[in-house]
N, C-alpha and C positions, 0 to 999 in steps of 0.2 A: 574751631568754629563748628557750629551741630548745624547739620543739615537737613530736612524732615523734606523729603522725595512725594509728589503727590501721590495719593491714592495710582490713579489709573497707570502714573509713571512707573511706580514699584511694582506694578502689576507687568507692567513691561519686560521689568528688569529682571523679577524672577523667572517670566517664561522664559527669558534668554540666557539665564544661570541654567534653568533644569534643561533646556536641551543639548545640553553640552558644552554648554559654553562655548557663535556659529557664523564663520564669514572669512577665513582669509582673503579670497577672491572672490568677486563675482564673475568672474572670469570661468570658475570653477563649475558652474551651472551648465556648461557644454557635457558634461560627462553627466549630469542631472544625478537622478537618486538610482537608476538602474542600473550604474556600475559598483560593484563593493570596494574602489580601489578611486584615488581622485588622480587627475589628470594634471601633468607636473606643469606648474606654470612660471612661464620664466616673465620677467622684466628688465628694463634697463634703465633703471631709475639712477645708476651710478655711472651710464654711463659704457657699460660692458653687459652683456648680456649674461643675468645667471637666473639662477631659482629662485624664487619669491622666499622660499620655506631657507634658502642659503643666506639670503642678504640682510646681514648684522646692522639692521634699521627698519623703523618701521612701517610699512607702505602695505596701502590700500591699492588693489589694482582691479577694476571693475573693468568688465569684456563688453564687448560689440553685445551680444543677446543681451546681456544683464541690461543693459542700457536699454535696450528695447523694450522688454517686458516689465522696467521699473518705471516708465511712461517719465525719463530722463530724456528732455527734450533739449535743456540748455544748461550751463555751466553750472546755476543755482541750483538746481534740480539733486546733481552729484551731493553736496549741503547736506541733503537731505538723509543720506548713507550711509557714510562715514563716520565714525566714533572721534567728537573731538572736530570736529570741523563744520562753520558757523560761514555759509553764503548769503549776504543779505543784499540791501541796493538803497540807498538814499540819492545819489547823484541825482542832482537837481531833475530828479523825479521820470530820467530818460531809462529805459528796457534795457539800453544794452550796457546798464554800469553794474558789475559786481563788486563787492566787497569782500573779500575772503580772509579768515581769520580760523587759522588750524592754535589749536593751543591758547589762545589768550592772547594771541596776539595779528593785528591786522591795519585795516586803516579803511575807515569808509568813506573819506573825503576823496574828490577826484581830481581837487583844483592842479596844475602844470607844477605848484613846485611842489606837492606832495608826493613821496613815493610809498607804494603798497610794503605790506610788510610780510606778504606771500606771493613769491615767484609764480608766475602761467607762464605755460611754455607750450604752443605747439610744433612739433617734431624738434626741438632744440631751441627753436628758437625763443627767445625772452620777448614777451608784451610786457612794454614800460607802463602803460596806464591802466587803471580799473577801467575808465570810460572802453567801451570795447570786446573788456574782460568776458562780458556773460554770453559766450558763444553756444552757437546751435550746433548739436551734436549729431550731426548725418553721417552715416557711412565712418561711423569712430571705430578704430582696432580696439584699443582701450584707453583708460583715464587711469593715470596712477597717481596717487596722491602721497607724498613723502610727508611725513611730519615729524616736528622740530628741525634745528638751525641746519643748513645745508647750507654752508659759508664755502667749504671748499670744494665741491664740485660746481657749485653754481654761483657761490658767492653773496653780492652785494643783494640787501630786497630778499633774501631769503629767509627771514629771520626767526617765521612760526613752520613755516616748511614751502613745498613748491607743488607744482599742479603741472603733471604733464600728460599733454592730447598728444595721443599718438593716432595720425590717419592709416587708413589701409593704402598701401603701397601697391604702384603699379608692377602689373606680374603676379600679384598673389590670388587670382584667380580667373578667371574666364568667364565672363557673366555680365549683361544686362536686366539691370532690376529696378521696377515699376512700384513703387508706395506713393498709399492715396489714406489721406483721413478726413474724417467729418464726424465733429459731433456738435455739442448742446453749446450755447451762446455764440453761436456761430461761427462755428472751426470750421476749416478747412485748413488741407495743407496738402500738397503734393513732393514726390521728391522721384528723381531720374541719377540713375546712376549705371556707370559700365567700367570695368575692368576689363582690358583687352593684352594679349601681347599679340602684336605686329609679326613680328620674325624673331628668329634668336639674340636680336641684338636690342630691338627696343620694345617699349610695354607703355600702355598710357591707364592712368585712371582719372573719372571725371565724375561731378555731379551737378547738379543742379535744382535747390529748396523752392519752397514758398510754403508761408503758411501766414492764415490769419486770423484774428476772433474779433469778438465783438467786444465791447468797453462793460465798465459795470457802474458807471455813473456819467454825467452829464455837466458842461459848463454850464451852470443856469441861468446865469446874468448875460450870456454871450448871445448876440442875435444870431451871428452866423459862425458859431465854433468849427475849426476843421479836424476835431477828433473827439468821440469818446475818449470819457475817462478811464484808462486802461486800455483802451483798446490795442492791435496787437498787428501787425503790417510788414511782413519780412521778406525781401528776396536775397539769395547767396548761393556763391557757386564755387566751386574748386575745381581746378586742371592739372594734374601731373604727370611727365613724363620722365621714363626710366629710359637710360642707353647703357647698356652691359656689354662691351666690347668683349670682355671674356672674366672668367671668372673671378681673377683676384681685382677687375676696377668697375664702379657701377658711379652713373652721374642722373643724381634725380633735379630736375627744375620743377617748380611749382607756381601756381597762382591763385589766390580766392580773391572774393569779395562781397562785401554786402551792404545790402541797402536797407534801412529800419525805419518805417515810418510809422509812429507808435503816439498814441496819447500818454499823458502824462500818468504816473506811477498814483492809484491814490492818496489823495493829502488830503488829510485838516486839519484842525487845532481845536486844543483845548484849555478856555481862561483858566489863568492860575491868580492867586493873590488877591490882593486889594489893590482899588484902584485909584491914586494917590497923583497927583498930577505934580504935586510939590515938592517930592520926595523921589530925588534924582536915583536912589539905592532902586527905589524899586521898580522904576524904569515901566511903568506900566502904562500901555496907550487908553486912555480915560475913558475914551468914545466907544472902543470895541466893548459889545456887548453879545453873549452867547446866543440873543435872540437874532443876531445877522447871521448865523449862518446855516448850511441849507441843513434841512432835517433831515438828511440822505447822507451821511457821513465820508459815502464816495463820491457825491456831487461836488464839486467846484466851486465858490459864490466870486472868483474873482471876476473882475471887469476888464481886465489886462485882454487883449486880444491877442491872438497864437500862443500864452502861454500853457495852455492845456495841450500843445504841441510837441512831440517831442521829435527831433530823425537825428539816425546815426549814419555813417556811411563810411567803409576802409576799402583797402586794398594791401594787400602783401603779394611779396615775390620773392622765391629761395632757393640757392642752389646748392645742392649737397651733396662733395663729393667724398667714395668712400675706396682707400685702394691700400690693398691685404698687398705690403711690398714683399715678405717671404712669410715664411711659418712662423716667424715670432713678432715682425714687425707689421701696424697697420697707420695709415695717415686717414683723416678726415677731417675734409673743409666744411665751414657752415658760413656761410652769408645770404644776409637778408636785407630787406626794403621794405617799409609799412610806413602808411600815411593814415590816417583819419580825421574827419570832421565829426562834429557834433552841435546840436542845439537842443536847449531845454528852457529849463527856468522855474522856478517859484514864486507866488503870491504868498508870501510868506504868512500875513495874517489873514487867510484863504475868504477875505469879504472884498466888497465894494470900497473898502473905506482907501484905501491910495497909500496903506501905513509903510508895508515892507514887501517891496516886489523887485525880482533879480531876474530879470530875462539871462539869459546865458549862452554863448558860445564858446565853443574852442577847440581845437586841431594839434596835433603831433604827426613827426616825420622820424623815424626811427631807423638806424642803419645800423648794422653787427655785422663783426666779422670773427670766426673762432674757427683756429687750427687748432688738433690735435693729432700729438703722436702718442701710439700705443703700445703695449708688448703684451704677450704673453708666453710666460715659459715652461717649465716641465712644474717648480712649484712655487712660482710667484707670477704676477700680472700686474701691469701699472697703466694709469691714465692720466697725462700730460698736455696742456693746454694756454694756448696765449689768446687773449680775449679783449674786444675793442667794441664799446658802445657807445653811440651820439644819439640822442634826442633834441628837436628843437620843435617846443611847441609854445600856445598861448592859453588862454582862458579869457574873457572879455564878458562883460556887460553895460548893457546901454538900453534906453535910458533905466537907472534903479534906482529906488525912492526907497528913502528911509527917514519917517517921519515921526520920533518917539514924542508922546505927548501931544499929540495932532499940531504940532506945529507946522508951518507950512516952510515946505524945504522945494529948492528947486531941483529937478531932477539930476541925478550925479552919472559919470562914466568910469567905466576904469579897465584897464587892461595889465595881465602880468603875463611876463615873458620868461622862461628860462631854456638857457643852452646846458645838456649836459655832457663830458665828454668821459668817460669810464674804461681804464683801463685793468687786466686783470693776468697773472700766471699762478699756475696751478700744477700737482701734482700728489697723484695720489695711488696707493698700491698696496698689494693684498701679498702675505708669504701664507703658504700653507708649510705650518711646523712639524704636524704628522698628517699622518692620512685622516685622524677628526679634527684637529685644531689647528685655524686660523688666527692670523694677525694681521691688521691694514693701521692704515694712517693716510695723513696728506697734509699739505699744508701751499695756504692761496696767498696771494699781496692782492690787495685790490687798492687799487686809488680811483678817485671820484673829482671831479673840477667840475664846480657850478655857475653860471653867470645869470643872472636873473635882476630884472626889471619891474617895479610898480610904477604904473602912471592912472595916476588918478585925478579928480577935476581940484581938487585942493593941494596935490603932494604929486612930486617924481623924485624916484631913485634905484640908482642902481648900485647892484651888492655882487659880491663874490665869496666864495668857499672852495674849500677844497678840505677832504677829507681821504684818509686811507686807514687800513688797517689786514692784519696779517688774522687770519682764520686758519682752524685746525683739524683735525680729528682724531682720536685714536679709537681701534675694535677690537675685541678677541670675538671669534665663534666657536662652538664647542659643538662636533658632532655627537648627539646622543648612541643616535643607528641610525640606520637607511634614512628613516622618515622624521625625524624628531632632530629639532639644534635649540641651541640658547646661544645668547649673544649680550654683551655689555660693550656700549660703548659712551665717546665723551666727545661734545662735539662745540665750537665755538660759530657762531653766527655773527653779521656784522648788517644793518642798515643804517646804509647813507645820511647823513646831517640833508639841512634841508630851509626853505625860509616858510614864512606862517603864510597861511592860502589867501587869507583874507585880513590885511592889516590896515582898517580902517581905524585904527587909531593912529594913523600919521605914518610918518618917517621913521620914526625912532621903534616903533611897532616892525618893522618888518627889515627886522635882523634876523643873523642864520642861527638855527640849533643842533644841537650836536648830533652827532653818531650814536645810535644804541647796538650793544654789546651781548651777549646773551652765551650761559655754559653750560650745556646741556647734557647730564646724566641721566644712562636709560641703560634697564637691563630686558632682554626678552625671549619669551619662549617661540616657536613656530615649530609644527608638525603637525603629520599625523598621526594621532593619537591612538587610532582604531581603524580597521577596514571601513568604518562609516562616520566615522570623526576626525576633523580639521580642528586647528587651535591656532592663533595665534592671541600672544599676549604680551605688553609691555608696560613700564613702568618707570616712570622718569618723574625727576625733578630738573625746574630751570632756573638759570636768576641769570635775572637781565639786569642792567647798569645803564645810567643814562635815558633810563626810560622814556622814550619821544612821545607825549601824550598830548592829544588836542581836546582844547574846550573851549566854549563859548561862555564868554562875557555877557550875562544878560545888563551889567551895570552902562557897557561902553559900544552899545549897538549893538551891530552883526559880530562884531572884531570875535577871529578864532585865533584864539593863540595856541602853537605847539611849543611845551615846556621841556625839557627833562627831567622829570621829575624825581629821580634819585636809584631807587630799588625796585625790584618787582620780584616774587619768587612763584611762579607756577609748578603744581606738583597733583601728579594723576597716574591712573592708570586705563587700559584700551585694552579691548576684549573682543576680538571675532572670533564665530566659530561654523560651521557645517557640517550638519548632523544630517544622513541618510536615515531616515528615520524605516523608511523599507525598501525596497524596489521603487517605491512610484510614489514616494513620499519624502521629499527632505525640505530642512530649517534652516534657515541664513540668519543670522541674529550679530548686533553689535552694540557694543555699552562703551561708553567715556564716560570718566568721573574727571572731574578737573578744580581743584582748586587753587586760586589765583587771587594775589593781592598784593597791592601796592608795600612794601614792607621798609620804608626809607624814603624821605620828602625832604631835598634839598633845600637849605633857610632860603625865603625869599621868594619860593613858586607858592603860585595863587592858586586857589580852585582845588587841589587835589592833595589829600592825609590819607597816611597812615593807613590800612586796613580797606580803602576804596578798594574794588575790583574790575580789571580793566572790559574796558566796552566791551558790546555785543559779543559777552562770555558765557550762555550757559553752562550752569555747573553740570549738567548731563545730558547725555545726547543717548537714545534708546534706540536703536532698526529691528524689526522682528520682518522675515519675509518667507512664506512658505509656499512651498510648490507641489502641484500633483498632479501626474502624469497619466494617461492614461491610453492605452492602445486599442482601439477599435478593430475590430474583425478585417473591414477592407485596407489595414495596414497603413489607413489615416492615423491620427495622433489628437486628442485634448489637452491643451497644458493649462493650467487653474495657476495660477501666480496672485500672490498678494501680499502685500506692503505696510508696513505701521513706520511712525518716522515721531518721535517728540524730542523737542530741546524744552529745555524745562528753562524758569524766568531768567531775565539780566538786566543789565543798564543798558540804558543808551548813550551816557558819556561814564568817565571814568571819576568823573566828580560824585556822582551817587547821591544825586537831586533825586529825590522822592518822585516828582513827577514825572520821571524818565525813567522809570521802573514799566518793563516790557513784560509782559506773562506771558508764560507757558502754550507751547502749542501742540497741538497732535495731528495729524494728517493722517488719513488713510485709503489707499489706493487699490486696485485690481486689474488684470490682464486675465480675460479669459481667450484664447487661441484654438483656433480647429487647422492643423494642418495636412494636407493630402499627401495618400502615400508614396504621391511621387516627390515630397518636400518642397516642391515651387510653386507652392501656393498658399497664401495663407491668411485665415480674417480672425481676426480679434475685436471683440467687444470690451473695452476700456472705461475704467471708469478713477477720476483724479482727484484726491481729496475730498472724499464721496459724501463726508458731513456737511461741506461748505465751512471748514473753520476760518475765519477771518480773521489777523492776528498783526500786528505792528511790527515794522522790520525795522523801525527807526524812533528813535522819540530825541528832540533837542530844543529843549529850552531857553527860549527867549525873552524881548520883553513885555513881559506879562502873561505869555501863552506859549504853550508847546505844541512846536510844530510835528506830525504824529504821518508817518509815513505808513500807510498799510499795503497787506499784500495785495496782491494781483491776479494770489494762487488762488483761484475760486474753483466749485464747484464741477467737475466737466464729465460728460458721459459722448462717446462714440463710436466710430468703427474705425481700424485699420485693413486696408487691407493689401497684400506685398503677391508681387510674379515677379518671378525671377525665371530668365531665357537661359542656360547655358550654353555656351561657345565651343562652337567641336577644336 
């Protein structure tokens, strides 16, 4: 297939070929450009704590500052970064739904029996829903982001890779600290945080958010709307306490929560077709006419009342126990409890006319429990684990109208239930052969039990599944010298079977689909290359089986079916790098190239050939971000940071309907910082996609019109500003 890269995008990509080719970490921006030497950074994205530049896979791992100064305020935000990695949100148009899709592969639907096809994790623990997903990043240690299958460390739902939030831990510092922001369409935001230790034996960390903006458009048919469109309404908190009775056993408990009360995501649509009232194919509503809707493409025209409403609301609680029983052996407990509600909705054909509207609810209860036994020995290390997950939640909508051809329908109900109950063992270990080469492996069982309900105002039924499957991995590493390794390894991924979200085509519609499968070869480099150059680089192909793919039926209503639709072969490569360019001058840059297509269509699946390309996949994702430093006489500091971010076009489903054809977008951001010489104080002048590019994060094709989700990312200029107290 030829690809022709735009103008601005190869502009992109070359400044980020000639500076070295720049970004293992953002993490790495602590040591900034004034050191000639970068500072080792470890992760534990397997699990065991090692080097970033040592672990034979490949991961993004972005620090606390990096986060700050890239004006990463929420989960989507990170999207933006990473090579190869697509955050978008269509959930029935609510703020806190992410859709995350590393590689080609993801899921942007958030209905109860769908599952994500990229693991979140914060501190270990598994979030089962996108609804949820797009968390605000206060007070983060780091965000590591693993990409491709991670079947046996984490298993099931891992299948394009995983996302894990690590908070700062109580004890790792001594500090009260004060952030305030405000800037243009009316932000605010505050945030309160302290890190204390008590006495030698216990330590707490706490915080506490709020931030809000203003909307970018309006319900205009509504006498008395209760939100802008977009608008933006957040509060959440987190509490955790450490007890370290001595040094080989430490017990952390945790609690967050948060409250979202947000206007709906901007929507509207755009007529397609002819408009044919006889011609049941083309399913188009006769009445709707482009001159109904409002001229303001973020305004609203529905007449539904609180649907331009969106709130979320959770809670989680965790206890994590960690105890080193001698010099080789260590145990650690992880259990957890998370609940959430939600409400949202769309007017699907965003007018007055009554055609297609979904108010929408629904809620999940999630409970995990995961022991692990560890070792480490003089020249091998292993990671061993028994793993247990329930989910029980719902999705519901009342009253929703779906009236093709303006026919008059009376209004319909429905609600779908599933219980899921997930079990899991694993184990996995690393021999070192010589003193440069490495070998690892592991191998998971995962089983999955589903129960699941549709009640609808014409159909009830209930179904069952049950799926398992054995995942694998094999590694070699290859030290080159000190600072330089290569690595190949092959890795099997497995997501859960599952039934279709929405199977408004009856009873016989809402049967279950299978397991997809996915084997992933990658080979990669990581070092440093030079006293002022970082590298990493990888290159993999995957093929997936069973491919779980959802689309919509414009012939048979709303109805989304998920197929599997036979083959998929994904094949790319990922390029960070970190170039000190001088003392007081360095380059962060990252490129994914990705190409991905259906390559196998089981007889009998509808909607999806041959050579389509799986959803929300752009084939290139560009970061250029450069920083410069600057020291002032009285021992104050300037830091100048700035940002470029483009995914270039995609679909919006995997059927590759012309009119779900997404363009290209660019973004471009700035942190300018003055900090005082005593370091606890500091204001920043900010400024967030500073063109205002406006751009589709969703496009889905219905009947007769596509419904067209845009961002949210608008325009933003303000102030931060941070004190921080240290504690004697």
């Amino acid at each position: 297939m030829t690809t022709v890269l735009p103008r601005v995008g190869l502009s992109a990509l070359s400044a980020a070929i000639l500076t070295a080719v720049s970004l293992p970490s953002f993490a790495a921006e602590e040591t900034q450009a004034k050191n000639t030497t970068f500072e080792k950074i470890e992760v534990t994205a397997r699990k065991r704590t090692e080097s970033l530049f040592e672990t034979p896979t490949a991961i993004t791992s972005i620090g606390s500052d990096a986060i700050e100064k890239g004006n990463m305020s929420n989960l989507d935000d990170i999207g933006k970064f990473v090579p190869n990695l697509n955050i978008t949100r269509y959930g029935v148009g609510n703020a806190a739904h992410a859709s995350v899709f590393i590689r080609g592969i993801g899921l942007q639907d958030h209905v109860i029996t769908t599952d994500p096809g990229v693991g979140v994790y914060v501190d270990g623990v598994y979030l089962g829903r996108q609804m949820g997903s797009n968390l605000s990043l206060p007070n983060i240690e780091r965000v590591e982001v693993l990409r491709g299958p991670q079947g046996t460390l984490y298993g099931r739902n891992t299948l394009g890779g995983a996302v894990n939030i690590i908070t700062k831990k109580p004890g790792s510092e001594d500090i009260v600290r004060v952030e305030s922001k405000v800037g243009s369409r009316g932000r605010l935001g505050g945030d309160i945080y302290t890190n204390q230790t008590i006495n030698d034996e216990w330590s707490f960390a706490a915080n506490a958010s709020y931030k809000e903006r203003d909307g970018v458009g309006h319900a205009v048919n509504l006498a008395n709307p209760e939100k802008e469109i977009g608008e933006e309404q957040e509060v959440s908190g987190r509490l955790a306490v450490k007890w370290q009775p001595s040094s080989d056993f430490s017990l952390n408990v945790a609690l967050d929560a948060v409250d979202n009360e947000s206007g709906q995501s901007p929507y509207t649509i755009e007529v397609t077709g002819g408009l044919d009232p006889n011609d049941p194919n083309n399913g188009d509503f006769p009445l709707l006419k482009e001159s109904m809707l409002p001229e303001n493409p973020d305004d609203l025209g529905s007449t539904v009342a609180g649907i331009e409403s969106t709130d979320y609301s959770g809670w989680g609680a965790s206890v994590i126990a960690d105890w080193q029983v001698d010099d080789e052996y260590a145990v650690k407990f992880i259990t957890s409890k998370r609940s959430s509600d939600y409400t949202g909705g769309l007017d699907d054909d965003g007018t007055p006319l009554h055609l297609s509207e979904f108010p929408e609810e629904g809620g999940a209860d999630q409970f995990s429990v995961e022991f692990q036994l560890n070792g480490t020995f003089d020249s091998w290390d292993f990671v061993s684990g028994l793993y247990y997950f329930n989910e029980d939640g719902f999705t519901a909508s009342a009253p929703y109208v779906y009236s093709p051809f303006n026919t008059p329908s009376a209004p319909g109900a429905f609600r779908i239930e599933q219980e899921t109950d997930s079990y899991a063992a694993y184990f996995n270990a690393s021999f070192d052969i010589t003193e440069r080469l490495s070998l690892g492996g592991g191998l998971r069982y995962s089983e999955d039990s589903k129960e699941a309900k549709a009640d609808f105002t014409y159909f009830a039924k209930n179904a069952e599944a049950e799926f398992d499957e054995v995942t694998w991995d094999v590694n070699a590493a290859y030290q080159l010298n000190r600072d330089m390794n290569v690595y190949a390894q092959i890795q099997k991924g497995y997501q859960s079977g599952g039934f279709p979200p929405r199977p408004f085509g009856g009873a016989e519609a809402f049967v279950s689909f299978d397991e997809t499968k996915a084997l992933n070869y990658e080979v990669g480099f990581k070092g440093q290359v030079h006293d002022r150059v970082s590298m990493m680089v990888a290159l993999f192909v995957t093929d997936y089986t069973d491919l779980a793919l959802p689309f919509n039926d414009p012939s048979n209503g709303f109805n989304t079916y998920i197929e599997n639709a036979g083959e998929s072969r994904a094949q790319g490569i990922e390029l960070e790098t970190t170039v000190a360019v001088t003392d007081d001058f360095s380059i962060r840059s990252s490129v994914g190239y990705l190409d991905s297509e259906i390559t196998h269509v089981d007889d009998g699946v509808q909607g999806i050939t041959v050579g389509n390309a799986p959803a929300l996949t752009p084939r290139w994702t560009v970061m250029v971000a450069p920083s410069y430093f600057m020291d002032l006489d009285s021992g104050a500091t300037v830091a100048v940071n700035a940002s470029y971010s483009y995914r270039s076009d995609m679909q919006g489903q995997s059927v590759n309907n012309p009119n779900e054809f997404i363009e290209s977008r660019e973004l471009f951001g700035f942190n300018i910082s003055y900090t005082n010489s005593e370091g606890d104080t500091e204001v920043t002048l900010y400024g967030e996609n500073v063109f205002n590019e406006v751009y589709d994060v969703g496009r889905l094709q219905q009947a007769g019109f596509v419904g067209v989700m845009r961002s949210n990312d608008r325009s933003e200029f303000g102030l931060k500003f941070r004190k921080d107290f240290w504690l004697d």
